[in-house]
C-alpha positions in Angstrom: 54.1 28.4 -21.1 53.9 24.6 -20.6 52.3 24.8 -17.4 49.6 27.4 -18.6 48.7 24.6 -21.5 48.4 22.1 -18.7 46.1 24.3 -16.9 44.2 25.3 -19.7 43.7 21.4 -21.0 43.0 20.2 -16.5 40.3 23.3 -17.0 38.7 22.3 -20.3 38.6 18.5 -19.0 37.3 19.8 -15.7 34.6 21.8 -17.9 33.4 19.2 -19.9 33.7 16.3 -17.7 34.1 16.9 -14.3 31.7 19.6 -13.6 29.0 19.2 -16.6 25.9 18.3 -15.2 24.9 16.4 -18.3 27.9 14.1 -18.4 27.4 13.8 -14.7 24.2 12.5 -15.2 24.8 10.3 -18.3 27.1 8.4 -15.7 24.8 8.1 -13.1 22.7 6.3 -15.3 25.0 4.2 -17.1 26.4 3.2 -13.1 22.9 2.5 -12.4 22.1 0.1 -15.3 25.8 -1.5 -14.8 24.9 -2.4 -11.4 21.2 -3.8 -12.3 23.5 -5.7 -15.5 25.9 -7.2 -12.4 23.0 -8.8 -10.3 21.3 -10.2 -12.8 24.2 -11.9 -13.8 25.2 -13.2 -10.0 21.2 -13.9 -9.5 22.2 -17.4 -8.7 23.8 -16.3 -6.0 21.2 -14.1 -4.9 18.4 -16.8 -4.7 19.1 -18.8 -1.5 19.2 -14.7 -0.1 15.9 -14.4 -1.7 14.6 -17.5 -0.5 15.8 -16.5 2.8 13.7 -13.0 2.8 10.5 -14.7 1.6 10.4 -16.7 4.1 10.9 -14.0 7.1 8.6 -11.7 5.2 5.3 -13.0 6.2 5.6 -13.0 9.8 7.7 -9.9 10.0 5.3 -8.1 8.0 2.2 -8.3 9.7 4.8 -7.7 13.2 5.5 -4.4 11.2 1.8 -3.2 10.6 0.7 -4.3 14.9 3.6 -2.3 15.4 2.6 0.9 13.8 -1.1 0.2 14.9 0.0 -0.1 18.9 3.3 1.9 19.0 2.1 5.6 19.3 -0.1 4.0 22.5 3.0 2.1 24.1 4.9 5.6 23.4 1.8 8.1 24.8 1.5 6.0 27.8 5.6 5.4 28.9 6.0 9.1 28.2 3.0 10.7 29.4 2.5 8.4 32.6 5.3 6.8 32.9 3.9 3.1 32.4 6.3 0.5 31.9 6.3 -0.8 27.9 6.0 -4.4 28.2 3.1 -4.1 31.3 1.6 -2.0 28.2 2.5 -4.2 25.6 0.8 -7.1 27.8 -2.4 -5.1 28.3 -2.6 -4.7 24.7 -2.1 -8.1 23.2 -4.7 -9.3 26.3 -7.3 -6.6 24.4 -6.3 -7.5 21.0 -6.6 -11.6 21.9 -10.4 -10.6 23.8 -11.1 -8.7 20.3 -10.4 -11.2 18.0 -12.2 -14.4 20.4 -15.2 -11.5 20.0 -14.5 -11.3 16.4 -14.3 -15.4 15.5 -17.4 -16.1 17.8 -19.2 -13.0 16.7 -18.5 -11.5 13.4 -17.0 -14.3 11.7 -20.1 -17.0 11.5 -22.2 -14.3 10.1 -20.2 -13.0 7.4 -18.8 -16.5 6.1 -22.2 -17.6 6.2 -22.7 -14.8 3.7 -20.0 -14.8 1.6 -20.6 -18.5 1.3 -24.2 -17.1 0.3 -22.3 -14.7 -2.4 -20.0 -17.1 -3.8 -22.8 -19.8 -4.8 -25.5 -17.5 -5.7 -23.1 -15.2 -7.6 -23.3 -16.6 -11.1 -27.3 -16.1 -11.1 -26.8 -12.8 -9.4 -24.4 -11.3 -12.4 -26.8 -13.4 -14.8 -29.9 -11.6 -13.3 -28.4 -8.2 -13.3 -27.2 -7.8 -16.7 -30.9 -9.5 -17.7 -32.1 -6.4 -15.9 -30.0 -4.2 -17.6 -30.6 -5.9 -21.0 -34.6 -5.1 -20.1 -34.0 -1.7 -19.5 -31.7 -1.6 -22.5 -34.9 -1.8 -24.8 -36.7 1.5 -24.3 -36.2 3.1 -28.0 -34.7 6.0 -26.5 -31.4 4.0 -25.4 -31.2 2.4 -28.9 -28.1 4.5 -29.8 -26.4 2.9 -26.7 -27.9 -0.2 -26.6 -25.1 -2.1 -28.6 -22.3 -0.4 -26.9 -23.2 -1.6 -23.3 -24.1 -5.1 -25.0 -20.7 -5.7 -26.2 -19.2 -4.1 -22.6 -21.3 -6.7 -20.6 -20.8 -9.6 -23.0 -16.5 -8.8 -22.7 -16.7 -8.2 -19.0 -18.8 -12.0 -18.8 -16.2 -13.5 -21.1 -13.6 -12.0 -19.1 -15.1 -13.0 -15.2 -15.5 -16.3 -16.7 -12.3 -16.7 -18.0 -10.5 -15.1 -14.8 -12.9 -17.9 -13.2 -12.0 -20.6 -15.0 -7.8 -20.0 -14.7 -8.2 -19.6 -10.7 -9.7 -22.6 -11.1 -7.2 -24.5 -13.3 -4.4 -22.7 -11.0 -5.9 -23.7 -7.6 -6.1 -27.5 -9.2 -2.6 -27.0 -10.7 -1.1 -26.1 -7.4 -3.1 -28.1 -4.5 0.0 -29.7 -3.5 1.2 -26.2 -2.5 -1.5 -26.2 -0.4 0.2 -27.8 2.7 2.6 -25.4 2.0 0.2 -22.3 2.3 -1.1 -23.7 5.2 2.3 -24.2 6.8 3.0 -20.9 6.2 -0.1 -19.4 7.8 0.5 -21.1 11.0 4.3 -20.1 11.3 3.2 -16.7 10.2 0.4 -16.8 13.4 2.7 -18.1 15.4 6.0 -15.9 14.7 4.4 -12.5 14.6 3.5 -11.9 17.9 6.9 -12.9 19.4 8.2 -10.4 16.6 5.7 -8.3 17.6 6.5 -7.9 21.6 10.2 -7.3 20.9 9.5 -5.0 18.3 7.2 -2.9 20.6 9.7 -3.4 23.6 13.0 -2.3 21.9 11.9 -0.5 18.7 12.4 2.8 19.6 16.2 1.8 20.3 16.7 0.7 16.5 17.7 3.8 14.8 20.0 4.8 17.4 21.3 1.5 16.9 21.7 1.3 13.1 23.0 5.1 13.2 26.5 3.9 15.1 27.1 1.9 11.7 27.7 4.7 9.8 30.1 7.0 9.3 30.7 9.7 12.2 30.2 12.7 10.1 27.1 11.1 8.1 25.9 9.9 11.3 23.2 12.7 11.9 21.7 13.2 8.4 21.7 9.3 7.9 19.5 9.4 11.4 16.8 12.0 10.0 16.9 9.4 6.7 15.6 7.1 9.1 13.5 9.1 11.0 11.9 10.7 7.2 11.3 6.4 6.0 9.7 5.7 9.4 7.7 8.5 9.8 6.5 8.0 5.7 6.0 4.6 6.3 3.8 4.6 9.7 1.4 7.7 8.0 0.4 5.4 5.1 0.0 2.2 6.9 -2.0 3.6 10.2 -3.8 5.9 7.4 -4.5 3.0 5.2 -6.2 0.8 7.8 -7.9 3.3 9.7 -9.7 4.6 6.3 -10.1 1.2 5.3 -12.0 0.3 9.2 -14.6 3.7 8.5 -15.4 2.6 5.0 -16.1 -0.9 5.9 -17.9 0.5 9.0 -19.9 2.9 7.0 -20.6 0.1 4.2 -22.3 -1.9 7.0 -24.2 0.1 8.8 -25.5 1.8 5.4 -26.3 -1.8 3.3 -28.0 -2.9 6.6 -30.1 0.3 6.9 -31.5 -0.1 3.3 -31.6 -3.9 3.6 -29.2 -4.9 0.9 -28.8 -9.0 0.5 -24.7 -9.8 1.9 -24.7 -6.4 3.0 -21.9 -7.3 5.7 -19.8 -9.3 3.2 -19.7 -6.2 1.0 -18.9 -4.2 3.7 -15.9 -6.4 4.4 -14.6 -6.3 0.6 -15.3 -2.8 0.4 -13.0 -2.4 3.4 -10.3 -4.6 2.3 -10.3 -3.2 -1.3 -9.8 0.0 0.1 -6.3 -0.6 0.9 -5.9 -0.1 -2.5 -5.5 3.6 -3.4 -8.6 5.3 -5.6 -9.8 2.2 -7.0 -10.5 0.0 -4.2 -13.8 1.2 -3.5 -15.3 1.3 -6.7 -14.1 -2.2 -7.8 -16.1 -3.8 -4.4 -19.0 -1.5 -5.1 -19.3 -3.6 -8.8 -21.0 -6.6 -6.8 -23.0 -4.2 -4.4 -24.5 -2.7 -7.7 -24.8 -6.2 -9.5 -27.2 -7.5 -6.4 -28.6 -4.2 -6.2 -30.0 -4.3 -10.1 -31.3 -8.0 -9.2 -33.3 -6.4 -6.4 -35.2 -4.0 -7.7 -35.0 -0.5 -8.9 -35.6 1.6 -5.5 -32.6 -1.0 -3.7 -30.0 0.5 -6.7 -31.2 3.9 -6.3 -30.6 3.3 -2.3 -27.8 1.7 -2.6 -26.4 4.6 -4.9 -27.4 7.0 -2.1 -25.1 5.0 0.6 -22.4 5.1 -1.9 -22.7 8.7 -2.2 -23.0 9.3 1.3 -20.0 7.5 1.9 -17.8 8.7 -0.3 -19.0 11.9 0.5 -18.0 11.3 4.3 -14.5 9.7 3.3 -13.4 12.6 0.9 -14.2 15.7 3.0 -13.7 13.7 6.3 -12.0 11.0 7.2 -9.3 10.9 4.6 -8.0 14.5 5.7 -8.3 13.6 9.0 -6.6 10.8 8.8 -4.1 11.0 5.9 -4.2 14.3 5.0 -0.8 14.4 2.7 1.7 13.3 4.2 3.3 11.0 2.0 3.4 14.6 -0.8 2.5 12.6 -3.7 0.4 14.4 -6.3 -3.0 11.7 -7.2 -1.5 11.5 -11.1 1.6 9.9 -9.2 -0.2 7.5 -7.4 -2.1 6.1 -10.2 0.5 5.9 -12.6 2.5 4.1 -9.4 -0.2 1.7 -9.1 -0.8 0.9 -12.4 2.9 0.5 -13.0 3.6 -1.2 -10.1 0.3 -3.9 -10.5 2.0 -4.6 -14.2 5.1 -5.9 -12.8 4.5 -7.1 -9.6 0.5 -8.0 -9.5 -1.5 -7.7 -6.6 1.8 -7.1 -4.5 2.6 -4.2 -6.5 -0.5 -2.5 -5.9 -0.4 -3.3 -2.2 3.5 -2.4 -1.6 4.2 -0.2 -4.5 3.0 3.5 -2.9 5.2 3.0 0.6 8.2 1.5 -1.4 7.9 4.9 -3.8 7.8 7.0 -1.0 11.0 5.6 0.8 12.6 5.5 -2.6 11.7 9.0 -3.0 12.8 10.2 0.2 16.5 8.6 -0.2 16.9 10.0 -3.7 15.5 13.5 -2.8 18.4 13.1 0.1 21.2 12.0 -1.8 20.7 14.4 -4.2 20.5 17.3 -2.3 23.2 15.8 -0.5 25.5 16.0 -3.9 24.4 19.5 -4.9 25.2 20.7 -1.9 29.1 19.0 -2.2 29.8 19.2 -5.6 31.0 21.9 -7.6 28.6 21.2 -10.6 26.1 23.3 -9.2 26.0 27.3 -8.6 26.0 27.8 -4.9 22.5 29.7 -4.8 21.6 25.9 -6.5 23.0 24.1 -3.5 21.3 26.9 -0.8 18.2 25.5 -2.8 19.3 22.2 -1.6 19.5 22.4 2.2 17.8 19.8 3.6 14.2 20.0 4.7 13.0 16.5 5.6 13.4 15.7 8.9 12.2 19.4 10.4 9.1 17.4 12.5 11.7 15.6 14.5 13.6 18.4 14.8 10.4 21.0 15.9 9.3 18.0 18.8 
């Protein structure tokens, strides 16, 4: 009789505790926000770590995106024709070094001459263009609308001016930082390629590497983890730049065709701004429309024709080509992860946050299909739900 109430009270503490999802979860969260509690209470300890990373980042960074830029080559041409990787990685970095001497001698003088141009003239550019709106503001027909757009113009002046003014304050604030940034630069130059060579040489031996660390029977799922970030990480940043190359391309060679003032330097923002996920574009088409309204009515109709041309081109062509989906993340995500992200973290955030969601989503998605599959919480048609999926590419090659 004693041992049936024993039972009975293990079963109910089992029930309730043990395997109830909702308490499960409740601890989860409670762990989670313990642990966030811990290091913010040990961040002094944390800081010369921190210190440490910032410092790496820089040069091991830009290593990372050459990497994912030259890799598949280095890979196609070892497997396919059996060339040796470093007489490949040589090759390369002698074509990237001829490209950018091109590129300095070249490209460079003409567009810093023009954003020099830009960056003087802009004031009496924006000045001129909302004039021009303000003109066209005063056919009676737009009268309803007329005091809306004012107030829109005279915030967004006040705001440009104001956002002017700080970088300004900031830059003066800070010049002694300047050596710093400078210092920086040139370690960064100067690091990265060394980084870069190894990295190309001996990075397809890293995950095997990092594997033996853990345990034996984890060892295989923790290697298609790997293989899942790698593979996330390398679609969005070849992706990113490739898409970002075509739009800037097809920014020049339109604003040159319909003769738009600083057409290159727009071309180049517009490239560079497109790095950033659905807004890019459209914030570096703002100063394209701004010189466009100074011009003259037919240069903003043409210059609205390029835009629609080229987003026209980028949406049904280039981006599936190129990106297709493959980090699975629906568009409402990705905006509310940028705008999340730019909150906290600024201009990093919007730059970083997408590829740090997507290898934070793929270790939660695996750890928790990793735990419904082992504990008892869930029905066992629930865990055959949970059988993992990521990883089938490396798998099917």
């Amino acid at each position: 009789m004693e041992n049936k109430r024993k039972r009975t009270h293990r079963t109910v503490f089992e029930k309730w505790f043990l395997n109830n999802r909702f308490s499960i979860i409740l601890v989860n969260i409670l762990l989670f926000f313990l642990i966030i509690w811990v290091f913010n209470k040990i961040s002094f300890v944390l800081n010369p770590a921190w210190l440490f990373f910032s410092a790496i980042l820089p040069p091991l960074l830009l290593a990372v995106i050459q990497y994912y830029i030259m890799n598949p080559l280095v890979d196609i041409l070892e497997k396919k024709l059996k060339v040796p990787r470093v007489l490949t990685i040589v090759v390369l970095f002698i074509i990237v070094i001829a490209i950018l001497i091109w590129i300095i001698n070249t490209l460079i003088p003409i567009a810093q001459g023009q954003i020099n141009a830009l960056i003087k003239n802009w004031p009496h550019i924006w000045n001129d263009s909302t004039n021009a709106v303000q003109e066209a503001l005063r056919d009676p027909r737009l009268h309803s609308v007329k005091s809306n757009l004012q107030s829109m113009v005279d915030n967004a002046q006040k705001t440009l001016f104001r956002s002017s003014q700080d970088a300004f304050n900031t830059t003066l604030g800070n010049i002694t930082s300047a050596v710093n940034i400078i210092t920086m630069v040139g370690m960064t130059l100067l690091t990265a390629p060394f980084i870069l060579f190894f990295m190309l040489k001996d990075g397809h031996q890293l995950r095997p590497y990092i594997t033996k660390f853990a345990p034996q029977r984890w060892q295989e799922s923790f290697s298609k983890l790997l293989y899942d970030i790698n593979y996330a990480l390398a679609s969005y940043i070849r992706g990113q730049i490739t898409v970002a190359f075509w739009v800037g391309v097809m920014f020049s060679i339109g604003y040159t065709v319909v003769g738009l003032p600083y057409g290159l330097a727009l071309a180049i923002l517009a490239g560079f701004m497109n790095l950033i996920p659905y807004f890019g574009t459209f914030i570096a088409f703002i100063p394209a429309l701004a010189i466009s309204i100074m011009s003259s009515t037919s240069m903003l109709i043409k210059v609205l024709v390029v835009f629609m041309i080229e987003q026209t081109i980028e949406s049904r062509l280039i981006s599936p080509l190129v990106m297709g989906n493959k980090l699975e993340m629906h568009p409402i995500t990705t905006i509310l992860v940028l705008i999340g992200a730019s909150s906290v973290w600024g201009l990093w955030g919007v730059i970083f946050g997408i590829p740090i969601y997507a290898i934070l989503k793929i270790i939660v998605s695996r750890v928790y299909n990793y735990y419904r599959r082992e504990s008892e919480v869930f029905d066992d048609e629930d865990a055959d739900l949970a059988s993992p999926t990521t990883g089938e590419a490396e798998n099917k090659k």
